[in-house]
C-alpha positions in Angstrom: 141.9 -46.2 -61.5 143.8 -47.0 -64.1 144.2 -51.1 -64.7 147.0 -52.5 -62.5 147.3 -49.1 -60.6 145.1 -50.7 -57.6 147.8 -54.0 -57.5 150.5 -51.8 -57.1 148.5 -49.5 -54.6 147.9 -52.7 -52.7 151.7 -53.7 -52.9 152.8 -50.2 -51.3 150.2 -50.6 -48.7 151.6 -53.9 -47.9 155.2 -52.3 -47.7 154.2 -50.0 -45.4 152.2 -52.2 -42.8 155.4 -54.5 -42.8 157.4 -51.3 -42.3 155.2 -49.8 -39.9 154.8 -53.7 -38.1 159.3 -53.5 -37.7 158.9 -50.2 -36.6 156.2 -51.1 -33.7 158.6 -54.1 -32.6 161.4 -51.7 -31.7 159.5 -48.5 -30.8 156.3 -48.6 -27.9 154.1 -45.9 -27.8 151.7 -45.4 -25.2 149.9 -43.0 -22.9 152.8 -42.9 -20.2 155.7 -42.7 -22.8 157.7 -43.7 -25.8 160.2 -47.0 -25.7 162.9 -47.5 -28.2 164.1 -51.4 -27.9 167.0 -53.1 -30.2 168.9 -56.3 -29.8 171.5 -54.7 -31.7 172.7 -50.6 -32.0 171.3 -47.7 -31.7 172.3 -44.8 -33.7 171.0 -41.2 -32.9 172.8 -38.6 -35.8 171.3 -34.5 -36.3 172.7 -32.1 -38.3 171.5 -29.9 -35.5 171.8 -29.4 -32.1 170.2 -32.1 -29.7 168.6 -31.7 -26.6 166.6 -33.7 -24.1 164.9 -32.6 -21.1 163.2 -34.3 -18.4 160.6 -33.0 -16.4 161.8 -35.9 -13.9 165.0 -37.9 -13.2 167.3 -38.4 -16.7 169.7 -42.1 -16.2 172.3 -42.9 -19.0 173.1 -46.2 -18.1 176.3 -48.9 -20.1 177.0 -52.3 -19.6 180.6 -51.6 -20.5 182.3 -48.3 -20.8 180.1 -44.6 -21.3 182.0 -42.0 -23.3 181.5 -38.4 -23.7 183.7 -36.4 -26.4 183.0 -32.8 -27.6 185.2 -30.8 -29.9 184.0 -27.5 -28.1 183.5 -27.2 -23.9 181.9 -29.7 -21.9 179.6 -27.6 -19.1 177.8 -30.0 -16.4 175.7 -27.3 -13.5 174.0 -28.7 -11.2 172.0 -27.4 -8.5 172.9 -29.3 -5.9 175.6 -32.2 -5.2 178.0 -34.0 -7.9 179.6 -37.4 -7.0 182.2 -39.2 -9.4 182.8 -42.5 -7.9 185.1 -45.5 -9.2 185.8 -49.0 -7.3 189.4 -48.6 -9.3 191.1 -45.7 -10.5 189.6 -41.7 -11.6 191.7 -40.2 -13.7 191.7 -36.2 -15.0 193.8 -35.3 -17.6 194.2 -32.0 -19.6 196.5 -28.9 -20.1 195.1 -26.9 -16.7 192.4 -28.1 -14.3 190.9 -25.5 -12.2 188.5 -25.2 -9.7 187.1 -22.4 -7.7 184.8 -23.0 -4.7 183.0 -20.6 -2.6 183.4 -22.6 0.4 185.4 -25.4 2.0 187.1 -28.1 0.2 187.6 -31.7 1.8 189.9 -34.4 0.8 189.9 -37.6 3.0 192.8 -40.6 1.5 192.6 -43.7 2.8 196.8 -44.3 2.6 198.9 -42.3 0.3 198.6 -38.3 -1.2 201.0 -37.3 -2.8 201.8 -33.6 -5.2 204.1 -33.7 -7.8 204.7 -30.4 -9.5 207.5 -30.1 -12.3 208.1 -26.4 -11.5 206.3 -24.9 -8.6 203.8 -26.0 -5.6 202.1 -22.9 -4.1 199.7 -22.7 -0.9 198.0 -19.8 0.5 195.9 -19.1 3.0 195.1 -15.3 3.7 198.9 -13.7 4.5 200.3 -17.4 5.0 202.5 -19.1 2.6 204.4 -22.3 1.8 206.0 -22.2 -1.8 208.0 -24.8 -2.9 209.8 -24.7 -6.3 211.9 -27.2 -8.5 215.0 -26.0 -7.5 214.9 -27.3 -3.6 214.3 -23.8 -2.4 211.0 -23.8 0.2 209.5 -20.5 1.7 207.7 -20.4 4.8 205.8 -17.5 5.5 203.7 -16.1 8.3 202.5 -13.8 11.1 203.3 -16.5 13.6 205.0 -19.7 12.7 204.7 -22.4 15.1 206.9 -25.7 15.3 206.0 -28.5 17.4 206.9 -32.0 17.5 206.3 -34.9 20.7 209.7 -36.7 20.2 213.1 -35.2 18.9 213.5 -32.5 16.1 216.4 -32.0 13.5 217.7 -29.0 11.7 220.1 -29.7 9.6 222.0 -27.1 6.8 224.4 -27.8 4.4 225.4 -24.4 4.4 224.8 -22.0 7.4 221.6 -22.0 9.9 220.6 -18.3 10.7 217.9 -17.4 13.3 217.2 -13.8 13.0 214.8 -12.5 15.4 214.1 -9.4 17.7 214.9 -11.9 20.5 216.4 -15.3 20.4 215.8 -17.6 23.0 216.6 -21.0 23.9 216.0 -23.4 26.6 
């Protein structure tokens, strides 16, 4: 070795155990995983794609607020149940939201649901129809269409009241 080459070898060697000595006060390796600890941020950047798999469960967990933002599609599949809960409010917003369900869909409110629609509100079941569109007119339509009420009931027209029928019958 050329004279002073071994002081400088020893000075890069002693860079790089106080490197290697930060590096092993953030990040634990050991048998039964890897541990990445910071008192401060933690920055993940690829010019790539990322992925992480877990052969068991997978928890993201925030002391404040979690955000997710893509400039592309966001796909979540899961197997078997999805629950979004909040203790305040759940918001959606976007240009469409759709969902398509091969069974049954449930929705339980504890006071108040309401629909507002700026155009059109549409619901069909089979040949049965309600459609309801900005401009006060409402279609009912059915095989059978059955009214019922326990106390009084009011029909009231502006205009004319027309019962069609093949009979008409009253009390």
């Amino acid at each position: 070795m050329a004279p002073g080459e071994s002081d400088m070898l020893a000075r890069r060697i002693a860079s790089l155990e106080a490197q290697l000595q930060a590096l092993r006060q953030v990040i634990d390796v050991s048998p039964s995983g890897l541990k990445i600890r910071t008192e401060g941020s933690l920055s993940i950047t690829a010019g790539g794609a990322v992925q992480v798999t877990s052969g068991g469960a997978t928890a993201i967990s925030a002391g404040s607020s979690l955000s997710l933002k893509t400039s592309a599609a966001l796909d979540v599949r899961v197997a078997a149940a999805i629950t979004i809960a909040g203790s305040h409010t759940i918001s959606l917003a976007g240009y469409t939201l759709s969902a398509s369900l091969m069974k049954d869909v449930d929705v339980s409110v504890g006071k108040t649901f309401s629909i507002t629609a700026g155009e059109r509100v549409a619901l069909e079941a089979g040949d049965a129809e309600i459609d309801m569109k900005k401009d006060g007119s409402i279609r009912v339509q059915g095989k059978d269409i059955d009214i019922k009420g326990s106390g009084k009931i009011d029909v009231k027209g502006s205009g004319d009241v027309v019962i069609k029928g093949a009979k008409v019958l009253q009390n």
